[in-house]
BADO-847526 format. One record per atom (N, C-alpha, C, O, CB): atom name; x negated, y negated, z; residue in three letters. Coordinates in Angstrom, 3 decimals. Glycine has a CB too. Layout:
% BADO-847526
  a       xx       yy       zz   r
 CA        X        Y        Z ALA
...
END
This chain:
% BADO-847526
  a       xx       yy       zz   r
  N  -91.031  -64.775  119.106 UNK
 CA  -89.934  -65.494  118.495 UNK
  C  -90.476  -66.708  117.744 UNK
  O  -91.081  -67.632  118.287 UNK
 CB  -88.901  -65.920  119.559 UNK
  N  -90.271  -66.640  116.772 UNK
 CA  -90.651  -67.674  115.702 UNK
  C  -89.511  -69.021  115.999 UNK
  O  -88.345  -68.981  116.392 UNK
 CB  -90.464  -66.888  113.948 UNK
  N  -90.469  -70.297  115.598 UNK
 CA  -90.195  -71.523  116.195 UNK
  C  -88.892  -71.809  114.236 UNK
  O  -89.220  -71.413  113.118 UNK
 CB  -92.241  -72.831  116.708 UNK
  N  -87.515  -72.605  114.623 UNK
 CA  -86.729  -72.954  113.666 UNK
  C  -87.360  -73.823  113.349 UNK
  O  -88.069  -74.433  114.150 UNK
 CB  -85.522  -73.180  113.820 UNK
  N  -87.254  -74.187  111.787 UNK
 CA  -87.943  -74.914  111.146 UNK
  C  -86.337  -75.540  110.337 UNK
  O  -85.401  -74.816  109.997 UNK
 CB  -89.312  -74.063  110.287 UNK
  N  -86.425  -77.348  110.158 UNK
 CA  -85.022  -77.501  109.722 UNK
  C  -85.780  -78.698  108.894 UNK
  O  -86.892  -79.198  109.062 UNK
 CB  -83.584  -77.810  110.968 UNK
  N  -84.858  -78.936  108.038 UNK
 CA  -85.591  -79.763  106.597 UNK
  C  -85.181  -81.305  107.027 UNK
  O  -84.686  -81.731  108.071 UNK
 CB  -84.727  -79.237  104.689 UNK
  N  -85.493  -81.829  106.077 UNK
 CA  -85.312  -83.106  106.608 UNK
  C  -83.837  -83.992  106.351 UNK
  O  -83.346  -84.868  107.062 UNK
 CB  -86.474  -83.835  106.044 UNK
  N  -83.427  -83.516  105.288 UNK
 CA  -82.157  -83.625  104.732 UNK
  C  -81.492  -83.010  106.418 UNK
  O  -81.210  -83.864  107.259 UNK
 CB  -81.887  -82.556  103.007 UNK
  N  -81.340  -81.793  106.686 UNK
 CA  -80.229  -81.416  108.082 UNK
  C  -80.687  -82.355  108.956 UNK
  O  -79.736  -82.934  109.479 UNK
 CB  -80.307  -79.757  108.910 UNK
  N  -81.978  -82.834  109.414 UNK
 CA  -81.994  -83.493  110.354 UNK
  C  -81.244  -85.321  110.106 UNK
  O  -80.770  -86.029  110.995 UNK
 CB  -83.505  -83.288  110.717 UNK
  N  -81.323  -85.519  109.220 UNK
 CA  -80.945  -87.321  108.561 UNK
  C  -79.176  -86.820  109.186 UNK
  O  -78.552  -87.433  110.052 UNK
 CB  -81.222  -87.799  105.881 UNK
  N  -78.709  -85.601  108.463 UNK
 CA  -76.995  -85.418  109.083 UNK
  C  -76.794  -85.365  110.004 UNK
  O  -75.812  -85.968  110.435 UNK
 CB  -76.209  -84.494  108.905 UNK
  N  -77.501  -84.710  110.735 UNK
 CA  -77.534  -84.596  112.312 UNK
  C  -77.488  -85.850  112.826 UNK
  O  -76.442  -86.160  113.396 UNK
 CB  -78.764  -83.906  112.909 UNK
  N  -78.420  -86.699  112.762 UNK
 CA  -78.762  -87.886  113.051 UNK
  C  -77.135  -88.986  112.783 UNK
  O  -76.581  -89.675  113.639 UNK
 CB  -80.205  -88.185  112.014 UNK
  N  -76.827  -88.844  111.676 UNK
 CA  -75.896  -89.701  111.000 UNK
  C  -74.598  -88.966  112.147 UNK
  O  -73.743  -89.627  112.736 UNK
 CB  -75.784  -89.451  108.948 UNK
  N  -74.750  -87.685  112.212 UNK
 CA  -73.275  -87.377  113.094 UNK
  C  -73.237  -88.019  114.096 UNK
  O  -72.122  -88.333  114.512 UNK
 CB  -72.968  -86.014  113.612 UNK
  N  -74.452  -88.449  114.851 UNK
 CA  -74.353  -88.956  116.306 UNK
  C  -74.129  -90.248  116.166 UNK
  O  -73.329  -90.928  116.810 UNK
 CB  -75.556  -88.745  117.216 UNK
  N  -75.010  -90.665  115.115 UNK
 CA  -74.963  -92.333  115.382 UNK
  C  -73.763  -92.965  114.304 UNK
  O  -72.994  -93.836  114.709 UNK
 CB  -76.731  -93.156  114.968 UNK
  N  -73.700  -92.535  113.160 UNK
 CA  -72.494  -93.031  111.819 UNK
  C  -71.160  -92.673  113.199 UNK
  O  -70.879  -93.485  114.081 UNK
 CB  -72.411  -91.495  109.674 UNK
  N  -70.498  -91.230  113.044 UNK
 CA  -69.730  -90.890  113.257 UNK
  C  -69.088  -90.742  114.735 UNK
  O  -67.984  -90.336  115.095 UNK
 CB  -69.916  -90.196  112.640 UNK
  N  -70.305  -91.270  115.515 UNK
 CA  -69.470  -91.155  117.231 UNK
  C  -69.665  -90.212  117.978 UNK
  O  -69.447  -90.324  119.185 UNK
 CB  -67.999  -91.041  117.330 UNK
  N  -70.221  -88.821  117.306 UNK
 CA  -69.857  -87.796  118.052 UNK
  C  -71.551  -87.801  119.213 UNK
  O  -72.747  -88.026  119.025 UNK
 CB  -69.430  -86.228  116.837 UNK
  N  -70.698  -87.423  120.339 UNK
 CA  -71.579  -87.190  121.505 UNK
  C  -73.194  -86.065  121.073 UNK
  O  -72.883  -85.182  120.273 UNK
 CB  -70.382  -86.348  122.759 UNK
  N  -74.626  -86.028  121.462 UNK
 CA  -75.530  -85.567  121.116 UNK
  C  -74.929  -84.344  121.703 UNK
  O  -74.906  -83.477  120.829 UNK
 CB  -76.773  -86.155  121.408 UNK
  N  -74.394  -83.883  122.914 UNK
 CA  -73.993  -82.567  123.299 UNK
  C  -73.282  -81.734  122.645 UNK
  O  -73.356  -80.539  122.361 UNK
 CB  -73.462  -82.581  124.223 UNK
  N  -72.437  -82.753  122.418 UNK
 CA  -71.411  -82.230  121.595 UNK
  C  -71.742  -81.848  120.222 UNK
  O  -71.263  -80.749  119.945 UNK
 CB  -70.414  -83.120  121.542 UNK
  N  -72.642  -82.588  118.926 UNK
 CA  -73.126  -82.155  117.978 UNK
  C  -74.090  -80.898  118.599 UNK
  O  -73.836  -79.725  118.327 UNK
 CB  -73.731  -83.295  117.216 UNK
  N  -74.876  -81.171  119.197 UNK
 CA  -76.280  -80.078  119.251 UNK
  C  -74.898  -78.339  119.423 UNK
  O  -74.883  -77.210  118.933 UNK
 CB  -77.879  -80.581  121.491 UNK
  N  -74.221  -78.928  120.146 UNK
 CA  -73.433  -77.030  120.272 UNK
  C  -72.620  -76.962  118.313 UNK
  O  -72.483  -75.941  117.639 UNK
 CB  -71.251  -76.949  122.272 UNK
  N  -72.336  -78.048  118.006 UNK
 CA  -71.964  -77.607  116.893 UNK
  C  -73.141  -77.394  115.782 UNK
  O  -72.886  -76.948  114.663 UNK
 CB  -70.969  -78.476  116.513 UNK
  N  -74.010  -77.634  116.060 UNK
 CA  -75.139  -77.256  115.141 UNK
  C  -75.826  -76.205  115.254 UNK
  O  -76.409  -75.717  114.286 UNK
 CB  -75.997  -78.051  115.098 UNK
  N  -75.876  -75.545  116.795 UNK
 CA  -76.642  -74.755  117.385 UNK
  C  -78.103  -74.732  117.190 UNK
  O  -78.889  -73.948  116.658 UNK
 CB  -76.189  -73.730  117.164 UNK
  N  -78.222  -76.191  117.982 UNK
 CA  -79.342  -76.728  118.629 UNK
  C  -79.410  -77.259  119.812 UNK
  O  -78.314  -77.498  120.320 UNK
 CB  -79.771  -77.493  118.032 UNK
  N  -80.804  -77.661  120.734 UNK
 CA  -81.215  -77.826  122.021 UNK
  C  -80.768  -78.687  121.946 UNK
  O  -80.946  -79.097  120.799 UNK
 CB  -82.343  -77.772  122.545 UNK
  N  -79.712  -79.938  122.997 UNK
 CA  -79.601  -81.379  122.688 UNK
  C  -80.515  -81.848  123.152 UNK
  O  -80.106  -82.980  123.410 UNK
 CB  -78.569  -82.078  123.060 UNK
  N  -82.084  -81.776  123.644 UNK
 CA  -83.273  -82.542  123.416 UNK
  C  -83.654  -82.409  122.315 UNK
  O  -84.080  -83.489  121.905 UNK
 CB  -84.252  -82.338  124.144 UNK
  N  -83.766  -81.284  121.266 UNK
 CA  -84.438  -81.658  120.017 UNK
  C  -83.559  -82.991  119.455 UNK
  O  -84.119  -84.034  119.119 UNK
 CB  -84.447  -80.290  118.898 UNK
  N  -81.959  -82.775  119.401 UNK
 CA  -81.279  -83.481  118.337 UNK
  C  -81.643  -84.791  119.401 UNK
  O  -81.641  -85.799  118.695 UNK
 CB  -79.446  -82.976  117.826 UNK
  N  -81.974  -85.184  120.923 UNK
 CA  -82.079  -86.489  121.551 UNK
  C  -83.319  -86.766  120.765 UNK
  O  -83.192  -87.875  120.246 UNK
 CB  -82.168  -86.579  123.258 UNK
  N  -84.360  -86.269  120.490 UNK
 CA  -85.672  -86.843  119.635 UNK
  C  -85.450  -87.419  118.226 UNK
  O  -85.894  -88.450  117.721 UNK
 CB  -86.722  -85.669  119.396 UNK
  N  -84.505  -86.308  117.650 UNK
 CA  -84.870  -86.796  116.517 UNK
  C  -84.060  -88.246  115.850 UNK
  O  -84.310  -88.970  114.886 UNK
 CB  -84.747  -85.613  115.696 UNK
  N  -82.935  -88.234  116.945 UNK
 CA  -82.064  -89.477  117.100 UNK
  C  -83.064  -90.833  117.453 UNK
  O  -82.965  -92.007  117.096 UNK
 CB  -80.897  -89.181  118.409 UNK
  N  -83.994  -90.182  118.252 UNK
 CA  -85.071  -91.199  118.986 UNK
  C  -85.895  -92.087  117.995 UNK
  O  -86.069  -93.301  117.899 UNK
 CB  -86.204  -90.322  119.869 UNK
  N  -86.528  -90.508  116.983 UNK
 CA  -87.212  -90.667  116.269 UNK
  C  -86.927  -91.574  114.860 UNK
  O  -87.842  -91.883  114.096 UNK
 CB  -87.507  -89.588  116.237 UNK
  N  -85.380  -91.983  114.626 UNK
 CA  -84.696  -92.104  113.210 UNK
  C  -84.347  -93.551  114.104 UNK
  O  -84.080  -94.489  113.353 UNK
 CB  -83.241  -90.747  112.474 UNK
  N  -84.312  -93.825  115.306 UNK
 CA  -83.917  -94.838  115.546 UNK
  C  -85.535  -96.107  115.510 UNK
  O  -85.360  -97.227  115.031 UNK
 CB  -83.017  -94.509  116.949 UNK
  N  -86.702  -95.775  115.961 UNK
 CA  -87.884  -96.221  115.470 UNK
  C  -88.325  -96.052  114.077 UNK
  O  -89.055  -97.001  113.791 UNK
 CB  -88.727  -95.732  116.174 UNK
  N  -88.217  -95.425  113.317 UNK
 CA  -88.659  -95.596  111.907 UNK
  C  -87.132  -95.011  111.026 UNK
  O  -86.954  -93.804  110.867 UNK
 CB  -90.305  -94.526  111.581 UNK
  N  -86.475  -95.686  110.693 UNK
 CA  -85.017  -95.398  109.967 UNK
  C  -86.386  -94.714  108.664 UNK
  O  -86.299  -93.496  108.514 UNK
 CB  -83.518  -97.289  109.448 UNK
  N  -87.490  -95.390  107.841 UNK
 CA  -87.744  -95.353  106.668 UNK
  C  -88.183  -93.727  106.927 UNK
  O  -87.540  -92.735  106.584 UNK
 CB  -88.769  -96.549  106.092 UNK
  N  -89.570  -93.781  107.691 UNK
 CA  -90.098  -92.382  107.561 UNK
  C  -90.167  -91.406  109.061 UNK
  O  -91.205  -90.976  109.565 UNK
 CB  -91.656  -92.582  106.919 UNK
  N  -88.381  -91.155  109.729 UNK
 CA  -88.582  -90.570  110.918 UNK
  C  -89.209  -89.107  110.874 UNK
  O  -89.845  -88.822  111.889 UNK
 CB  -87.327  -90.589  111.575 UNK
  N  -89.156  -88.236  110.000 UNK
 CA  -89.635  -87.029  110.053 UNK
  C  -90.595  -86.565  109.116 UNK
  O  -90.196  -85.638  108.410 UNK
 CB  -88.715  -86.304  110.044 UNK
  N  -92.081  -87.075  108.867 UNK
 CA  -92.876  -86.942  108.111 UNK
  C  -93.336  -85.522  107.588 UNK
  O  -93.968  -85.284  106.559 UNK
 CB  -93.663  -87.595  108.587 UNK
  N  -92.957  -84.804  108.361 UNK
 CA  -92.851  -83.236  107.940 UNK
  C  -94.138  -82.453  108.763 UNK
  O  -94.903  -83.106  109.472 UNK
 CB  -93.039  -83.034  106.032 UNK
  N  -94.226  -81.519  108.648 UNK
 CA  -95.235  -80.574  109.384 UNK
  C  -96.537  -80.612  109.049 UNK
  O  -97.106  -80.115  108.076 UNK
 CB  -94.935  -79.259  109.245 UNK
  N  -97.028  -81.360  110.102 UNK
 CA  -98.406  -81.544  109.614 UNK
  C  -99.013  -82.722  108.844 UNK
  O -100.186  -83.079  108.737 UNK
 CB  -98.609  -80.565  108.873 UNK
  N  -98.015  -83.161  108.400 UNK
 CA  -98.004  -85.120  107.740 UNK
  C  -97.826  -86.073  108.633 UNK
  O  -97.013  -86.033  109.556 UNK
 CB  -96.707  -85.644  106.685 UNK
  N  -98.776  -87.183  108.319 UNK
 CA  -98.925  -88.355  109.403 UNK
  C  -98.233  -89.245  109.017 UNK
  O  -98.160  -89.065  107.801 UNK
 CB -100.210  -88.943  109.678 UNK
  N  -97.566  -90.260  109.321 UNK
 CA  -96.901  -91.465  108.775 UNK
  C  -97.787  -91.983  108.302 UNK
  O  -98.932  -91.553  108.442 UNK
 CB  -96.213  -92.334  109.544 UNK
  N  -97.409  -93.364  107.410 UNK
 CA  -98.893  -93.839  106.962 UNK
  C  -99.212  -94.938  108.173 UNK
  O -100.197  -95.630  107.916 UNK
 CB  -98.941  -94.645  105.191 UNK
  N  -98.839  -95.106  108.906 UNK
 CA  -99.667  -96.177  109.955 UNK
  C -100.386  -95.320  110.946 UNK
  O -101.320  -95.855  111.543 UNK
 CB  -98.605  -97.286  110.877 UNK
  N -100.070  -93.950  111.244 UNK
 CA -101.050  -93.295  111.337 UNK
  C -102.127  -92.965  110.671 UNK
  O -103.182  -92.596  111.188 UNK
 CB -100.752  -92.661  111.527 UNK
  N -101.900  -93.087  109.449 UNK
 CA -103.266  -92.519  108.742 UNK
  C -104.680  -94.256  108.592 UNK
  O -105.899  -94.417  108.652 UNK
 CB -102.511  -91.719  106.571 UNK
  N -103.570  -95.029  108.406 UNK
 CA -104.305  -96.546  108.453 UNK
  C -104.976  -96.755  110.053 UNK
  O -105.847  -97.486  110.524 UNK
 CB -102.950  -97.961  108.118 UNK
  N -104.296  -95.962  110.458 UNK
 CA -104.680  -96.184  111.915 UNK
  C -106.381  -94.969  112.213 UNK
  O -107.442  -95.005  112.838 UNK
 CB -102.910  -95.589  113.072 UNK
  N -105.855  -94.336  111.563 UNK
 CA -107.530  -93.384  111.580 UNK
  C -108.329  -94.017  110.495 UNK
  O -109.320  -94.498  111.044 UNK
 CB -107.454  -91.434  111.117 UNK
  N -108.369  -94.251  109.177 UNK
 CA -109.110  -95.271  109.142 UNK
  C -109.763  -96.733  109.409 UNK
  O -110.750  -97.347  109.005 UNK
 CB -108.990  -95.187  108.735 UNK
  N -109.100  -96.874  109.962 UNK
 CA -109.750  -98.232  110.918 UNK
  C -111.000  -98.021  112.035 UNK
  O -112.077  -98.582  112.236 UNK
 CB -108.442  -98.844  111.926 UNK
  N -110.018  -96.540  112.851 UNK
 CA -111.063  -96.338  113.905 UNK
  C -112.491  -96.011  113.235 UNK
  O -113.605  -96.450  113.520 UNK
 CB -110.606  -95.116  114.898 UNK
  N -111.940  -94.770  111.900 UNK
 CA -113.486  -94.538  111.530 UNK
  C -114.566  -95.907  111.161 UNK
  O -115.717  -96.057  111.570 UNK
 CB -113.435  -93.567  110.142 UNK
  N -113.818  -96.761  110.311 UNK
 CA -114.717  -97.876  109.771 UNK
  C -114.943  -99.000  111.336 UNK
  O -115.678  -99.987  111.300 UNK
 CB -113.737  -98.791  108.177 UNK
  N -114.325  -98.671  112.325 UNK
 CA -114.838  -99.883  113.529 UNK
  C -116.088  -98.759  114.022 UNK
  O -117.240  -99.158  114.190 UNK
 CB -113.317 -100.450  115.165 UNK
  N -115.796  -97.683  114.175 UNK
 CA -117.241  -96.474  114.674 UNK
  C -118.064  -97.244  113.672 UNK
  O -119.015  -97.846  114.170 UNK
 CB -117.136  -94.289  114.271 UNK
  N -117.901  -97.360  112.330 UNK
 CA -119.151  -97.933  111.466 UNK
  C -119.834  -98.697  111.856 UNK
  O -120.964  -98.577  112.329 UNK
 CB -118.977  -98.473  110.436 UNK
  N -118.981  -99.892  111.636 UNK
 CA -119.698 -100.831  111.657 UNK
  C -120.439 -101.121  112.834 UNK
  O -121.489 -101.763  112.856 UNK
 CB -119.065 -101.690  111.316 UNK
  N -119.621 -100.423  114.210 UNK
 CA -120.635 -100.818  115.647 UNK
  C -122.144  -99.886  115.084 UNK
  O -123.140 -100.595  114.938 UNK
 CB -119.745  -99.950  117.664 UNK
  N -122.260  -98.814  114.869 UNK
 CA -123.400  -98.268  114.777 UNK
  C -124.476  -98.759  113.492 UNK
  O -125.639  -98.393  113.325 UNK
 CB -123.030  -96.895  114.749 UNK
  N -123.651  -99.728  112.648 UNK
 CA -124.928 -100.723  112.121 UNK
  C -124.773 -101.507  112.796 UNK
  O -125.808 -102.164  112.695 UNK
 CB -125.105 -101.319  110.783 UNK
  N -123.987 -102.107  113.694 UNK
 CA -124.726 -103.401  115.206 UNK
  C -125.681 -103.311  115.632 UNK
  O -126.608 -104.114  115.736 UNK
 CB -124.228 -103.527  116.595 UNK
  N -125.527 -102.030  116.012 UNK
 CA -126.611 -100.892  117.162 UNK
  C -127.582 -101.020  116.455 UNK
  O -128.472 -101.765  116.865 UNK
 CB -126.318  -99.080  117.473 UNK
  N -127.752 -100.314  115.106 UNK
 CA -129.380 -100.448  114.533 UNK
  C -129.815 -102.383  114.132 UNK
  O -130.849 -102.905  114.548 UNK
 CB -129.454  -99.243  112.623 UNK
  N -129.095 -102.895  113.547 UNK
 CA -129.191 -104.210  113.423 UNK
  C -129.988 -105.021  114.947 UNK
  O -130.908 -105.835  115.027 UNK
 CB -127.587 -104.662  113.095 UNK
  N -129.287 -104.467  115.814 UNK
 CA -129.695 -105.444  117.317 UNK
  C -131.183 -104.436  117.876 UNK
  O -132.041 -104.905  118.624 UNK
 CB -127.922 -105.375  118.955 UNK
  N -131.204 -103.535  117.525 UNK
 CA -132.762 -102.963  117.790 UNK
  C -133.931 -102.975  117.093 UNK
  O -135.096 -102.706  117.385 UNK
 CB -132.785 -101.819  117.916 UNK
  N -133.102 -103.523  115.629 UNK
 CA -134.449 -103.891  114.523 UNK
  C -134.875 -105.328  114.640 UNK
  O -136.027 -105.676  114.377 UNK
 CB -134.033 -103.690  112.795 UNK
  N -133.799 -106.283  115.095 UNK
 CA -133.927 -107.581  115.730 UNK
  C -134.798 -107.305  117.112 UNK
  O -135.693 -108.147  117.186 UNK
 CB -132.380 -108.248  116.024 UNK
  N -134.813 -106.325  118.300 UNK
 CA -135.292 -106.638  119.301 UNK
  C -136.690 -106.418  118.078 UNK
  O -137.375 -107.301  117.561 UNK
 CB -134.903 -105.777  120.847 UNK
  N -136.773 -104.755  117.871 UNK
 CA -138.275 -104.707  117.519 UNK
  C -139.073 -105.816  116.710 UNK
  O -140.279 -105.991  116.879 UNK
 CB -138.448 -103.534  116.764 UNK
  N -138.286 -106.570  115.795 UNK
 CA -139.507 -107.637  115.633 UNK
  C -139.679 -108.417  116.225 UNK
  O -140.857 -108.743  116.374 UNK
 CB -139.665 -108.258  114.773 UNK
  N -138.506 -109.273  116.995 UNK
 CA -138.746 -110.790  118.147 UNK
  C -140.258 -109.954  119.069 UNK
  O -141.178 -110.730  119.326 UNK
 CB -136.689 -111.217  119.757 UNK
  N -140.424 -108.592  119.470 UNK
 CA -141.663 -108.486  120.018 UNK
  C -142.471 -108.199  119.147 UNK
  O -143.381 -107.472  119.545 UNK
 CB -141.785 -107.694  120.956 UNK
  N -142.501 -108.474  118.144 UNK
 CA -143.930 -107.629  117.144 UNK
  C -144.109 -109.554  116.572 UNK
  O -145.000 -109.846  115.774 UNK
 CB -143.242 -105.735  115.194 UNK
  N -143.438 -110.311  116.957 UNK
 CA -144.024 -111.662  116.319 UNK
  C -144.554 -112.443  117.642 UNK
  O -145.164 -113.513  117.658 UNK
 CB -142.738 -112.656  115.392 UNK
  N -144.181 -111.665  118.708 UNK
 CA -144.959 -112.323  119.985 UNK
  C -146.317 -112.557  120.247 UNK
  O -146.660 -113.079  121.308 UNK
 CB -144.741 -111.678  120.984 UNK
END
């Protein structure tokens, strides 16, 4: 059984039915014919980022993606520490 796939436009209505309009998540999810944990997430999800709650399949928000470049460039720079602080030990003993 193949997993439903719903666009982002149905999910923003969905969202807007529960929270604009009042209606209970149970109560929408049977009128949509959906799980009311998916529609509790994505309510979850629209309530932490109103701008970009559903980045789509396989797309990162961008503070995720700022967030993987950082880690890569802090891996950097420690591993020129690393060579920096062993080219410092090796000469403090080669001037001894």
């Amino acid at each position: 059984m193949d997993r439903r796939k719903f666009s982002e436009e149905f999910k923003l209505e969905a969202v807007k039915l529960v929270r604009e309009r009042g209606v209970s998540i149970a109560q929408a999810a049977r009128d949509l014919g959906l799980h009311p944990t998916v529609l509790t997430r994505w309510v979850k999800a629209h309530a932490a980022d109103p701008v970009t709650p559903f980045p789509g399949h396989g797309q990162k928000k961008p503070e995720q993606l700022e967030i993987e470049r950082l880690r890569r460039e802090v891996a950097k720079l420690k591993a020129e520490r690393d060579i920096l602080k062993k080219a410092a030990a090796y000469f403090a003993k080669e001037s001894m």
